[in-house]
Backbone as CSV, one residue per row, in Angstrom:
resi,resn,N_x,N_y,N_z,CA_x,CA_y,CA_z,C_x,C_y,C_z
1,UNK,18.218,-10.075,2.292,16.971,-9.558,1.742,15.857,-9.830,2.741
2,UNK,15.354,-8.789,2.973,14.255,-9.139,4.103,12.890,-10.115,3.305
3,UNK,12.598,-10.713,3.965,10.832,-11.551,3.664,9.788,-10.697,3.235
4,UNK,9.504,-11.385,1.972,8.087,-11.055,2.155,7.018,-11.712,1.216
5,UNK,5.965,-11.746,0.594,4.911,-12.834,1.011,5.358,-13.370,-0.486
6,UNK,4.474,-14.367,-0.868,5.109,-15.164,-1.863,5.887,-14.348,-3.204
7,UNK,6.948,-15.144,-3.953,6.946,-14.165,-4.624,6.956,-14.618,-6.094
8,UNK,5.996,-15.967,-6.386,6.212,-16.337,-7.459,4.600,-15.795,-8.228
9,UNK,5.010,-15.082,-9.044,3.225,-14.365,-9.787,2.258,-15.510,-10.086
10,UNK,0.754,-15.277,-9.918,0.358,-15.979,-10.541,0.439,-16.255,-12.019
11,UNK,0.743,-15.468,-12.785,0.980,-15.520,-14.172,2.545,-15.633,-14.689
12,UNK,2.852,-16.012,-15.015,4.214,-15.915,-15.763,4.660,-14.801,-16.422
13,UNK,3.464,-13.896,-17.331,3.865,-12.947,-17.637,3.061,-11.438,-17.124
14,UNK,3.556,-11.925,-15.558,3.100,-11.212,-14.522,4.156,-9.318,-14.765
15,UNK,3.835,-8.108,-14.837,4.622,-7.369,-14.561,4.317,-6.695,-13.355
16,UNK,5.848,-6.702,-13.239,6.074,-6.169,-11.521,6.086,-4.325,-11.910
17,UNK,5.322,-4.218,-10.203,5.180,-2.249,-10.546,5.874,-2.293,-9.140
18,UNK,7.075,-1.066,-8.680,7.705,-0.959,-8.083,6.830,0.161,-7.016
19,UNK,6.238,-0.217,-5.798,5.565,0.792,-5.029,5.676,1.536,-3.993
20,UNK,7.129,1.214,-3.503,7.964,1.551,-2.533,9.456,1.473,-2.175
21,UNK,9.656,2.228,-1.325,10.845,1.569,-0.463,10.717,0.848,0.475
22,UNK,11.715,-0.183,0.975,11.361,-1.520,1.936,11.527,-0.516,3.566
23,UNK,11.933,0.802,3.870,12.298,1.658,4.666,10.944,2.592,4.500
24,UNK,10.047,2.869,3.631,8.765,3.660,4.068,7.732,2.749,4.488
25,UNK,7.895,1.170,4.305,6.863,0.418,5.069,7.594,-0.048,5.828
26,UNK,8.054,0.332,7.262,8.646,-0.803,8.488,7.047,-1.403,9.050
27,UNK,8.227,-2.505,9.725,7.246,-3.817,9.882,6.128,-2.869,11.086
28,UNK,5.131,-3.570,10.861,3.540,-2.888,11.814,3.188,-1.614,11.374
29,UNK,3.301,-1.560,10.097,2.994,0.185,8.981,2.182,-0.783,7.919
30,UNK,0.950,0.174,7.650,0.379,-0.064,6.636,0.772,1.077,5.310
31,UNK,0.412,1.062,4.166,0.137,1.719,2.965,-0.646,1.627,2.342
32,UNK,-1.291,2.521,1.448,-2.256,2.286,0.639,-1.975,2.785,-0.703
33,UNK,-1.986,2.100,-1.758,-1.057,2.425,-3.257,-2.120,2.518,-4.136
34,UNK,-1.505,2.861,-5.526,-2.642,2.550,-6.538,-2.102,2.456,-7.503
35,UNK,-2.500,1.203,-8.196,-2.122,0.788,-9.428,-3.251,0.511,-10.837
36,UNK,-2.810,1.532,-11.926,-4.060,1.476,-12.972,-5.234,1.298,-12.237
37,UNK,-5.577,2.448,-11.160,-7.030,3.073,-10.766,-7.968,1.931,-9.501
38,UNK,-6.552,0.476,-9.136,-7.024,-0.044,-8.792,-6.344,0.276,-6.856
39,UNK,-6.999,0.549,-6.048,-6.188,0.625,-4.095,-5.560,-0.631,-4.378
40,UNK,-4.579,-0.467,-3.306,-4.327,-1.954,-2.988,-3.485,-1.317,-1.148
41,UNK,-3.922,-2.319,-0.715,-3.391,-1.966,0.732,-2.158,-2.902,1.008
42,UNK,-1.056,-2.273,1.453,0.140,-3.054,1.482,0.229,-3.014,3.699
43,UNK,1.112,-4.429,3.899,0.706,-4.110,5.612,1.902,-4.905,5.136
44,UNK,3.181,-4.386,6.615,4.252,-5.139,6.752,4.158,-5.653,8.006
45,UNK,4.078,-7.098,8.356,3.852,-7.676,9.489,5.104,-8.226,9.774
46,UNK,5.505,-8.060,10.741,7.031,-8.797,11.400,7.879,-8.734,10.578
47,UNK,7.985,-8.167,9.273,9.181,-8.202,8.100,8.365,-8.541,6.893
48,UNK,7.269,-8.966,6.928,6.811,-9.749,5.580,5.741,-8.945,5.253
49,UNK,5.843,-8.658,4.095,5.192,-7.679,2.999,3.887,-8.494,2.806
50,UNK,2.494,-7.659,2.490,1.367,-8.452,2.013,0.803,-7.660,1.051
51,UNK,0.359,-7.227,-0.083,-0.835,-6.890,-0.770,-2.272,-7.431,-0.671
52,UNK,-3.004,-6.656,-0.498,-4.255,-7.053,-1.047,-5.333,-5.927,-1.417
53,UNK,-6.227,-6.051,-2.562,-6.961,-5.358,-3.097,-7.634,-4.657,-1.914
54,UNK,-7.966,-3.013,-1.567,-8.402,-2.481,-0.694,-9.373,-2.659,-0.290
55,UNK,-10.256,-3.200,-1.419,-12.100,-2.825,-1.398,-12.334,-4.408,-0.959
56,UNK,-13.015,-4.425,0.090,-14.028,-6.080,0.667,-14.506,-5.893,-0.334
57,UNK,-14.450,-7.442,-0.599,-15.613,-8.082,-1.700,-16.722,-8.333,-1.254
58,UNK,-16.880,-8.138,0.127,-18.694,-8.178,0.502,-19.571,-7.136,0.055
59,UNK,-19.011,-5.820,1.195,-19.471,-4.630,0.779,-18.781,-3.411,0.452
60,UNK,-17.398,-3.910,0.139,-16.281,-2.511,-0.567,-15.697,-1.894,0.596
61,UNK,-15.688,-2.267,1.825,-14.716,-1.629,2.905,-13.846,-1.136,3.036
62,UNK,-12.889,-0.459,3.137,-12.020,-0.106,3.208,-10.592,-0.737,4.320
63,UNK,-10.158,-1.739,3.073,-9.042,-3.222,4.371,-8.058,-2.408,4.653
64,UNK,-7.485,-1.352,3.643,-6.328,-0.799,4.801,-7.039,-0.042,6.741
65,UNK,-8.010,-0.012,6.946,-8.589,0.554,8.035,-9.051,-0.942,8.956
66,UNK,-8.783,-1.932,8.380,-9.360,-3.157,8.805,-8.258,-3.511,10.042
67,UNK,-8.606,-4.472,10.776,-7.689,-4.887,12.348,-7.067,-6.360,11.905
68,UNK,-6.273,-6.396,11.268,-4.953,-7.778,11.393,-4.804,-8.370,12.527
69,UNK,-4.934,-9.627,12.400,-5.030,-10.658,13.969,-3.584,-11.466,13.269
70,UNK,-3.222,-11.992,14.491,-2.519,-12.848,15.067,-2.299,-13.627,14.066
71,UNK,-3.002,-14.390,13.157,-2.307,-15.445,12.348,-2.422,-14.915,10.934
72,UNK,-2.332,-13.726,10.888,-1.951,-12.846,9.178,-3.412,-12.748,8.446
73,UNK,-4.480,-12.490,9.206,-5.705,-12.315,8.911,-5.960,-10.306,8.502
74,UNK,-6.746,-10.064,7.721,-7.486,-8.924,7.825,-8.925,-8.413,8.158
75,UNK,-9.674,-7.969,8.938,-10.917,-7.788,9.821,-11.467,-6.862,8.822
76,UNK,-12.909,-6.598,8.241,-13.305,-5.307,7.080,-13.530,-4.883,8.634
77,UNK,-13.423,-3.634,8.512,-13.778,-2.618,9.469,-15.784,-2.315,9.282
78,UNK,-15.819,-2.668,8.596,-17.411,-2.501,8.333,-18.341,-3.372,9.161
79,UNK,-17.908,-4.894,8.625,-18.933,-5.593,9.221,-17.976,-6.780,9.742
80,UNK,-16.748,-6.881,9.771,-16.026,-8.337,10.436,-15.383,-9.114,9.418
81,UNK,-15.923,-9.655,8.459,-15.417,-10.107,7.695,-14.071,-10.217,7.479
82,UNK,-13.096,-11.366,7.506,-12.122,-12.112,7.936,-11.394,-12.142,6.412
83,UNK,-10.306,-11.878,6.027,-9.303,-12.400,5.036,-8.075,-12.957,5.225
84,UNK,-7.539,-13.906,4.896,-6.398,-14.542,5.385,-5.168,-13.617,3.948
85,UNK,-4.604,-12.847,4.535,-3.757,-11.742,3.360,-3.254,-12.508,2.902
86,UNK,-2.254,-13.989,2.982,-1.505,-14.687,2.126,-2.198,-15.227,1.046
87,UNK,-3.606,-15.932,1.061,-4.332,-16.073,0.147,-5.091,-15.796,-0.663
88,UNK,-6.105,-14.464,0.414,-7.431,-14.296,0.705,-8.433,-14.713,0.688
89,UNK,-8.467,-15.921,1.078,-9.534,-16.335,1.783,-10.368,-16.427,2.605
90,UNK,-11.145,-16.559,2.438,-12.352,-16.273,3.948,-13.534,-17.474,4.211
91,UNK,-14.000,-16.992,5.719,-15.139,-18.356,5.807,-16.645,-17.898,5.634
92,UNK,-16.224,-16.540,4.938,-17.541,-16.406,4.294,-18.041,-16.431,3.081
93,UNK,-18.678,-16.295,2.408,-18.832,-16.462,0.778,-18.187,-15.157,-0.430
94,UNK,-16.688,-15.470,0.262,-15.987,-14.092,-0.717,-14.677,-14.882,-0.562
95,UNK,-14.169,-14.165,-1.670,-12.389,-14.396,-1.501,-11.906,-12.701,-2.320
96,UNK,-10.749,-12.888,-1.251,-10.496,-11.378,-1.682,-9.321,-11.573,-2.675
97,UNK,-8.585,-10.378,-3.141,-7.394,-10.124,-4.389,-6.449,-10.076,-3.596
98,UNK,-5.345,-10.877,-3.759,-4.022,-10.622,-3.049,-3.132,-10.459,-4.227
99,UNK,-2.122,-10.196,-3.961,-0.991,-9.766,-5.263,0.070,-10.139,-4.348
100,UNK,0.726,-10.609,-5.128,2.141,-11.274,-5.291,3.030,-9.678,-4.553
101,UNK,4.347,-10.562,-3.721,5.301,-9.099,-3.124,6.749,-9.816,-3.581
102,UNK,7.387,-8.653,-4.009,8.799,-9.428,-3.975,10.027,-7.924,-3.579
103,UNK,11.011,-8.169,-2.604,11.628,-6.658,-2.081,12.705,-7.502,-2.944
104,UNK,13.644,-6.235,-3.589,14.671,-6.173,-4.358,15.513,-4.565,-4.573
105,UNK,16.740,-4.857,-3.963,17.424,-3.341,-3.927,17.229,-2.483,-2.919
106,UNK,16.150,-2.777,-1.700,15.819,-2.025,-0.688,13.889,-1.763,-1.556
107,UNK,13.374,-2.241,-2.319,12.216,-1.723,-3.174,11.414,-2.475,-3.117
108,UNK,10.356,-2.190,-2.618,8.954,-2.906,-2.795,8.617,-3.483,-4.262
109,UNK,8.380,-4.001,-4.539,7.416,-4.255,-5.980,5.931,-5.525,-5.551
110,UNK,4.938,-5.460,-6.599,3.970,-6.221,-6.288,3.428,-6.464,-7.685
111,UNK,2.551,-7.635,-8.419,2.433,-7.315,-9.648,1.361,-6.292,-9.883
112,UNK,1.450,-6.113,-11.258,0.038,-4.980,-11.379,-1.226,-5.778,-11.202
113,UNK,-1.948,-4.669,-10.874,-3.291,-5.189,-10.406,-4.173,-5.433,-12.041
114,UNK,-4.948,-6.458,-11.520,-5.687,-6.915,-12.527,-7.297,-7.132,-12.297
């Protein structure tokens, strides 16, 4: 089973929405999905799957268009602003939405967005 980012939900009665195949995101491909009206930008880095909510929480950017560095970060294409995709955290006064990934059967899944 290939890697990918954590896969235990924050909630227990987390439901998983199935958003792909593990073969339409190869590794260094982004996506951009939508779940109940919410983006979510999916990026496969070296094998490992990430979600995170599309829109910066600074000023609503658009993170699938954003520049991924070296240690699993996301750049807003707007103004810089830094997210670490495994957590989303940042060293500025925001934290972004990440969602849980888990591949099963060759299939993406991530939980629903909330």
């Amino acid at each position: 089973m290939p890697p990918s980012g954590p896969a235990t939900p924050k909630d227990p009665a987390c439901r998983w929405v199935e958003v792909c195949t593990i073969d339409a995101l190869p590794p260094g491909e982004r996506k951009l999905i939508k779940i109940e009206n919410v983006e979510i930008a999916l990026f496969n880095i070296d094998g490992t799957i990430f979600a995170i909510k599309n829109r910066c929480p600074h000023r609503g950017g658009p993170l699938i268009r954003g520049y991924i560095d070296s240690e699993r970060g996301i750049k807003c294409p707007m103004h810089g602003w830094r997210f670490d995709l495994r957590t989303g955290e940042s060293q500025r006064p925001a934290h972004a939405t990440v969602y849980q990934v888990k591949i099963e059967g060759g299939a993406v899944y991530t939980e629903a967005a909330s």
